[in-house]
N, C-alpha and C positions, 0 to 999 in steps of 0.2 A: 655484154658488160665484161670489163678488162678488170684482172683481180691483178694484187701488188700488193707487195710483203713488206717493210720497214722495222726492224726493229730494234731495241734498246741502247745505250750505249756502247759498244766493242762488240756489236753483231758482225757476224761475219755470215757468208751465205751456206754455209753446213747448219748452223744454228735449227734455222727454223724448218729441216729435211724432214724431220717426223712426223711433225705436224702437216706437211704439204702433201708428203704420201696421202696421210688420212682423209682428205679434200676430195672430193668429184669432181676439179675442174682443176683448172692452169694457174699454177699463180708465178709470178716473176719478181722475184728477187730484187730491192734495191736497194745498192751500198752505201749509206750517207756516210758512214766511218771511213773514210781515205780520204788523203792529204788534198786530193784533186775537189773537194769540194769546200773546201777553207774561203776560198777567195767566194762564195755564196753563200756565207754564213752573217752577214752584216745586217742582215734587217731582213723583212719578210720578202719586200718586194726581188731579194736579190736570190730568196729559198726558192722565190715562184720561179725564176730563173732556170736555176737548177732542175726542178721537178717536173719543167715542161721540157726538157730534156732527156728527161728519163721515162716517161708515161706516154700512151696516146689521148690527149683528148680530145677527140674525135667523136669520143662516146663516151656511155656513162662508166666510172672507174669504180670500182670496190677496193678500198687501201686497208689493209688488215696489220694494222698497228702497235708495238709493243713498247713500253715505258716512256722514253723519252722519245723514240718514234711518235709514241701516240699524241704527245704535246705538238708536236711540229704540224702532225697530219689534220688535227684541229684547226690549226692556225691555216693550212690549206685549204682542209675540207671549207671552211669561213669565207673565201676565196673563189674557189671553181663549183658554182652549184651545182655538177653534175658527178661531184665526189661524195660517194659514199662512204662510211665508216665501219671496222668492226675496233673496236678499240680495247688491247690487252692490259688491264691494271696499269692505267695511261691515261693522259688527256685531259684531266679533271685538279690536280692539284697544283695551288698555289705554292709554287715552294719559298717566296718572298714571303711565308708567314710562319716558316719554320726558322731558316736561317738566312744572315745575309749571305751576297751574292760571294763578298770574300770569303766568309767561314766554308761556303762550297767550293772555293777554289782550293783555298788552301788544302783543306780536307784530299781533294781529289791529286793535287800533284802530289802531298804525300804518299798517297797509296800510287802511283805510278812509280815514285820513285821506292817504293819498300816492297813492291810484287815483282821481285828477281826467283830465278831457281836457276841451279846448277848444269838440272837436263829437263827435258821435253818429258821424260818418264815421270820426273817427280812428281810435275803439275798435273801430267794425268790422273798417275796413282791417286792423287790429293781430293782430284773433282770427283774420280769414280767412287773413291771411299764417301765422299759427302754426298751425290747425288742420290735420289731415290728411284730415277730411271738413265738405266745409260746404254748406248747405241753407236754405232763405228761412226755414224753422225756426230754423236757431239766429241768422241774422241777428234775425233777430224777440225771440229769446229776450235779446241784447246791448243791443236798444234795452229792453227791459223792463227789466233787469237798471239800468239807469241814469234818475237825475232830476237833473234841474235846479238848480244850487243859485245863485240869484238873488246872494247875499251875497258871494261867490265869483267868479260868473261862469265856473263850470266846471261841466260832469256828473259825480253821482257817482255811487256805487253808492246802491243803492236799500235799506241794511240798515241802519238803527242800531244803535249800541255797544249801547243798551242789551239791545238783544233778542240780539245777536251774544254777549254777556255771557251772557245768561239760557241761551242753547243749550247754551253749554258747559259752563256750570256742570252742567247739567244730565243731558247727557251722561256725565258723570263718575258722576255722584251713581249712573244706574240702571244703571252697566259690570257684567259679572260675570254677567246671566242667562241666556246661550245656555242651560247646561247644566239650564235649568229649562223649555225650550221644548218640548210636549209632540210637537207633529207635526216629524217630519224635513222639514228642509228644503234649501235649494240657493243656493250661495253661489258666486259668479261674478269671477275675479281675473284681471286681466291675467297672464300666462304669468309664471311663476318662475326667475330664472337667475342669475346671479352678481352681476349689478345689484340686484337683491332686499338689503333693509335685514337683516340679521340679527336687530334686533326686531321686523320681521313673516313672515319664518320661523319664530322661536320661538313667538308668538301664534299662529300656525296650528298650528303643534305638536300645542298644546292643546284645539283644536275636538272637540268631542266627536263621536263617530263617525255618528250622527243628522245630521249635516250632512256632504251630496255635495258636493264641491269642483268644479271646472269652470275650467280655464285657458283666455284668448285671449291667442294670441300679437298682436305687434306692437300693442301699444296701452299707454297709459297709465291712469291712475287714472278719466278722465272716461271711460269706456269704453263705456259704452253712447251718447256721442253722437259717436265719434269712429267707430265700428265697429256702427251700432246694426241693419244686418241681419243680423252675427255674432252678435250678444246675441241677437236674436229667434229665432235659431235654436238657438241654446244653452236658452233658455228652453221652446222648443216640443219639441225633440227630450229635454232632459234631467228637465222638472221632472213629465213623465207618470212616468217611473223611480221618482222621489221621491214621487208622491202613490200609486203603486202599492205601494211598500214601507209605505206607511204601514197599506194596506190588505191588507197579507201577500199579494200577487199577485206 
């Protein structure tokens, strides 16, 4: 089995380093955030496009998925039954029940257009002082995450509207396939407690029983890089349980 990493909006391949260390096995990296994959954002059949481009299926795949990664790899896993899932706080929510598709847009170019800084140190100092775990990895992953904008005179993020557009749309369009996903898979949530949104209790509600659930306490949404030798552990001890049930052992 072939493992493969995806994940969240403005992931870049530093991102999910620490947690890959932690792994017993090879995973490989892949960038759906660059401009080069725009023109494969218009509907599912043209994602499939792209991602048999990037994968072998030849055999069976483990895609280990994180936020909006995890909605996409859904929408594949539904697609190639020989795709398996680990799925990172992803995969599961409707977000047509939160907001419309514009309040997300707009929302989203605002903060691309309001996330400048001066220098590459700023943003650092900023994420290190807010993060709870931090590593030359995800320093690394900050400086990637940011370019230069000459016209400006400021760093910005490294994602155009247009492509930050096409994801969500996107997003939206292939919601609704868990329950079409043929192998069980394992889905990974920061711990649940009275903090927890009431519409993402309900959306878990709904998971169909084919997906093992798995809580980490003390951690937020980016969880595998704030805790990523709790995930790898989660991953190594739980998702044997999951490919074994798949296999009636």
């Amino acid at each position: 089995m072939k493992v493969y990493f995806i994940g969240g909006l403005g992931c870049n391949s530093f991102y999910p380093q620490d947690l890959l260390l932690e792994l017993p096995f090879e995973v490989a990296y892949i960038d759906l955030y660059q401009e080069a994959t725009l023109p494969f954002l218009e509907n599912l059949e043209t994602l499939a496009l792209w991602f048999e481009k990037q994968v072998d299926l030849s055999e069976d795949v483990l895609l280990i998925a994180h936020s909006l990664g995890a909605d996409l790899a859904v929408a594949l896993a539904a697609r190639y039954k020989t795709l398996h899932l680990i799925l990172v706080d992803g995969g599961f929510l409707d977000m047509g029940k939160l907001c419309s598709l514009e309040e997300e847009l707009a929302e989203a170019r605002m903060y691309l257009e309001h996330t400048c800084y001066e220098s590459l140190e700023q943003v650092i100092e900023e994420e290190k002082e807010a993060a709870p775990f931090w590593t030359e990895n995800l320093e690394q992953a900050v400086r990637t995450s940011y370019i230069y904008d000459q016209s400006l005179s400021v760093f910005r993020l490294n994602l155009s509207f247009s492509l930050v557009k096409a994801l969500l749309r996107l997003r939206r369009q292939v919601f609704g396939l868990l329950s079409e996903v043929v192998n069980p898979s394992l889905l990974i949530l920061p711990e649940l407690g009275k903090e927890t949104p009431n519409w993402k209790k309900e959306a878990l509600a709904l998971l169909p029983e084919k997906v093992r659930v798995v809580e980490l306490a003390d951690c937020g949404h980016s969880l595998y890089t704030e805790k990523p030798r709790e995930v790898g552990e989660i991953i190594v001890r739980e998702w044997e349980k999951v490919f074994s049930a798949r296999h009636g052992h």
